[in-house]
Every structure is written in C-alpha cells, then in structure tokens.
N, C-alpha and C positions, 0 to 999 in steps of 0.2 A: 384646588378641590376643597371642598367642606371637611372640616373636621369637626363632633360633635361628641362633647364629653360627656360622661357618667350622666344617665336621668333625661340627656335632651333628645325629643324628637321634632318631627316637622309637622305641627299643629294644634290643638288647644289639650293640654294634660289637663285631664279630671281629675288626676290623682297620683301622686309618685309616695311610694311606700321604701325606705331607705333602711336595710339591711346590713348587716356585716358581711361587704363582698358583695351582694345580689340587692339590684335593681329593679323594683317593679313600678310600671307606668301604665295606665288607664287613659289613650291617646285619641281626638277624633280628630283626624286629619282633615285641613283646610287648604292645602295647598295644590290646587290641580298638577301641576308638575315640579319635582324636587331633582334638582340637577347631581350630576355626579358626587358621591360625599360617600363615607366613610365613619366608624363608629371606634370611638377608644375601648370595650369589650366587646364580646363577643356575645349575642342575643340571639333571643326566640321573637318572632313577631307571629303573632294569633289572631289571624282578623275575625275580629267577633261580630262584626257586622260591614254592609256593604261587600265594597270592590277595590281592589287593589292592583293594578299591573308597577313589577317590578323587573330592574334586567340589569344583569352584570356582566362581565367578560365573557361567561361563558354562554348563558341561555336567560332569555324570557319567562319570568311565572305568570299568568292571568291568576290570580286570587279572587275569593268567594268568602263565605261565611264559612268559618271551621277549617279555612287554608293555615298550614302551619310553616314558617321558612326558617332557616337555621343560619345564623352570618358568625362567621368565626371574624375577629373584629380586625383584621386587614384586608378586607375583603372590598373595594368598593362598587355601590350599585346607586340607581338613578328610581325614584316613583312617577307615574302616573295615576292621580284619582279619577276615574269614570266622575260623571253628575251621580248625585245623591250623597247621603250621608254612609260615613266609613269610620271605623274605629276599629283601634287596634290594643293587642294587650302585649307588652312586652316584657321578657324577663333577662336581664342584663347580670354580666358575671363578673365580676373584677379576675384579671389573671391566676393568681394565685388563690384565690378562695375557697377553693376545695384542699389548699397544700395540705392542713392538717390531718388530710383525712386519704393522703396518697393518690388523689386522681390529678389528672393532667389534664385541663378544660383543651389546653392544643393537640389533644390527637384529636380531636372534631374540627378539620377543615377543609376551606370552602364555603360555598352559600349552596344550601339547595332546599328546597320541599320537601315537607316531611307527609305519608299517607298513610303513618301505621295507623289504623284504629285505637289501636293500646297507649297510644305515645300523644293521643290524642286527648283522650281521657283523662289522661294524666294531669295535662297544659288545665283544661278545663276544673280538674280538682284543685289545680293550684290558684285560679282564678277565683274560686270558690272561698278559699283560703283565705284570700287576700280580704272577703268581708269581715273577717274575726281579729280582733285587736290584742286576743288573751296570751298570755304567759308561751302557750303552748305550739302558737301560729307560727312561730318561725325554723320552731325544731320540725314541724308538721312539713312547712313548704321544704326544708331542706332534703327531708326523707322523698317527698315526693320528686325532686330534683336528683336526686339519687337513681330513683326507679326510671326515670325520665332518660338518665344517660347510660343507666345500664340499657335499657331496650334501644338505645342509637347504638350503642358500641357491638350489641348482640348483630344488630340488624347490620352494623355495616362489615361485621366478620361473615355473615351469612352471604350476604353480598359477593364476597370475596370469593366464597367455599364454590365449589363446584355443584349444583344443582340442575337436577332433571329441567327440561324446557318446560312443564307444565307446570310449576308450580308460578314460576312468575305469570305464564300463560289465565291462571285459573285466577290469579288476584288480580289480573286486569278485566277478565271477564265479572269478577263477584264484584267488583268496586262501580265498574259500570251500569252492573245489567242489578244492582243490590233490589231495588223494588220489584223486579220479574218474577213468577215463581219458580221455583228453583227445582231442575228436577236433576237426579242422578245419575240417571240415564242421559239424559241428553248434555249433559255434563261429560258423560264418558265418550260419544261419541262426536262431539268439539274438542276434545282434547287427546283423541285416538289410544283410548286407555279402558283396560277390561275396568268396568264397575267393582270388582274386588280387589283391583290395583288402587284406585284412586280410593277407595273407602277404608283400607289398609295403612295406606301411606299419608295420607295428609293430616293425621292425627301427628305426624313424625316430624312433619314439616312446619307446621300451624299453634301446634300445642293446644289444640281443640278439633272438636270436631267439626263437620262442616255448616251444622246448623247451630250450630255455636258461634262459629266464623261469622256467619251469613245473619245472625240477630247481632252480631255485636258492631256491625256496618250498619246496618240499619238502624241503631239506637244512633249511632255516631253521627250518620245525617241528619237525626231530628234533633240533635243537639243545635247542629247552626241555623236549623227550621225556629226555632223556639226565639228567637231573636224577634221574629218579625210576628207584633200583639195583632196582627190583622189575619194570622193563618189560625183557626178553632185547632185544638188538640187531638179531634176528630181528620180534618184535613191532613194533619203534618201524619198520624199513623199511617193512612190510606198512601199517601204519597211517600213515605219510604216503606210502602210494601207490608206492614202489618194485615192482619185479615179484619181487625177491627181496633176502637180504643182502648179495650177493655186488655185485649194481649199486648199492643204497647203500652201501656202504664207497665204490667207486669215484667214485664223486660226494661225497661227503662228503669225502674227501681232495683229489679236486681242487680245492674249493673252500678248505676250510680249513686243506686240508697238513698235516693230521694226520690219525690213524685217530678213528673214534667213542670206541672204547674208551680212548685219551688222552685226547679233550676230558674223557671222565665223570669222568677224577679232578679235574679243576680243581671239580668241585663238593663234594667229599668230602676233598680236600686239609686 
C-alpha cells in the first residue's frame, strides 16, 4: 500500500506552503484513479473545484465543489477523478503540533465529510490566507485552525448528545431544499411541530435563527458556484435562492467581508 509523506499528493501541486507542524498544498489532480494509500498526517481535503469520488473501509464520498473530508492520518482510502479538471486544497498536521497549546489532533478520528456551513467558511478563510505571505499569515491561519477544530469537536459532542429527531430532520431538509422558499409553516408541518415550538427552539439548537441558518447555506453554496468564470454573479444568486444580486452581494459580504467578485480571483489567482 502507498505511503505518502508530509506535502505529497496525487497530481500537479501548484503550490505547497511549509509551516511549523501544518501543511498546506494547492493540488490539481491528474490521476483518474489512485489505489489504496495512506497519508503520514492527518488532513483536510477542500475540493475547490471539479469532482472527486473517494472510498475507505467504511463508506463512499461523491465530492463536488465546496465538499469538505476529514482523514485522521491512519486511515486508508482509494480516489477516483470523473473527466474534467479537479483541484484540491489541503491542509495537513504534523502529530504533535498543536502539543504547545494542549490539543490532541487524535481525538478526530476516522475519515468522513464534513457539511457544517461554519466549518466551511472557515477552510475557505484559510485558503484565503494562504495568498498573504506577511509576518501575520501564520498566526492568522493557526487561529482560524483553532476555530476550525473547535466547531468539529463541538459538532462531534453534539453528535453524541441526545437530540430531538427534527433537528437533524430540518438540516437535511435546509441543505437540500436551501434555494426553495422557505416557509415556517410548512416547515412546521414536515416536521410535525407547533410553529412556536420550532421557532423557539432552534435558536437553542443552531446558535442562530432560522433565516440566519438558511442565508448562511446559501452564501456557502455560491462559494463553490464562484469557481466556475462561466456562471454571471447574477446566475450563481438566482440559483442558491437569493431574490436578486443586489441581496446576495449583501449577504455574501457580511459574511465573508469581501465582495463575490474578490473571492472569484482567489480561484484564478
């Protein structure tokens, strides 16, 4: 079986940025198929553009633009590239590299998909990151690496906790159905819940409200929309559900503090 140390992946690096302990690589995969192998840390793969099918012991991911995976670095799995062009961002951990600072990169294990919105943004600030070469870039990506594993370690105690059926119920419905319009009402009666139940309680659950939730899915998709210079700014709104351009820009900057048309050069840079 393949073994593959510190920096290497399977096809043309555009870019490997070498950190104290962390790993970052700018990869476009060339290899239709990568047989079973394994990784000396433990990483994030970020497909920033294209398609990716990957599969391990346990289960199959089909990956997309803005699919996030998680490999704790014993873990091994196999790629399949679909046709077209694919590229990956990954961020790689030496074992101990957080010791100074008391966390434990091995309570995160296994390989699996990540679909927080939050944990998403995150990936995507740190790729941001990675165009600045100043004094300041490294303690910047380290904090946002911080925030990154605090919301996995949040998310996988929440996991754990005992929770009503509808709250996972309603994030499989909002992830899916994110461009539909969203009503409250028929929200309440797909998930057999008084309207002052579910508008009560999912502040408790979510840490936001629902239309809060529901714009911050929606920036998240035109995130991996902005990749491709062929879709107008116009398009990519309409198609995650905006009512026009004008209220996606405004929500795409509050969240990410820059304009659409900024993020899209960080893919073309």
């Amino acid at each position: 079986m393949n073994y593959l140390e510190r920096g290497n992946f399977f096809g043309n690096t555009n870019r490997t940025i070498h950190l104290p302990g962390i790993t970052l690589t700018d990869t476009v995969y060339t290899h239709r198929y990568v047989d079973w192998h394994y990784h000396e840390n433990a990483y994030f793969t970020f497909i920033l553009q294209g398609k990716l099918i990957e599969g391990n012991k346990q289960e199959t991911h089909t990956c997309s633009n803005g699919s996030v995976l998680f490999h704790s670095w014993q873990e091994a799995h196999y790629n399949i590239k679909p046709e077209g062009y694919t590229r990956g961002f990954h961020i790689e951990f030496a074992k101990n590299c957080f010791a100074d600072f008391s966390f434990d990169i091995n309570q995160l294990q296994g390989s699996f998909s990540i679909a927080d919105p939050d944990i998403k943004f995150l990936l995507y600030k740190a790729f941001q990151e990675t165009g600045f070469s100043d004094d300041v870039a490294f303690a910047s990506l380290q904090m946002l690496l911080f925030e990154i594993f605090g919301q996995m370690l949040k998310f996988n105690q929440g996991a754990s906790e005992r929770k009503p059926r509808w709250v996972k119920k309603i994030k499989e419905i909002l992830t899916e159905c994110y461009a539909a319009k969203i009503s409250l009402l028929a929200l309440s009666k797909e998930l057999d819940l008084h309207p002052v139940h579910l508008s009560r309680d999912f502040r408790k659950h979510f840490d936001c409200t629902l239309s809060e939730y529901v714009r911050k899915i929606r920036v998240e998709k035109s995130l991996a929309l902005l990749a491709d210079e062929d879709l107008s700014l116009t398009e990519i709104a309409f198609a995650c559900g905006f009512a026009d351009q004008s209220h996606f820009l405004r929500c795409f900057k509050q969240i990410n503090g820059v304009r659409p048309s900024n993020f899209r050069k960080l893919f073309h840079s």
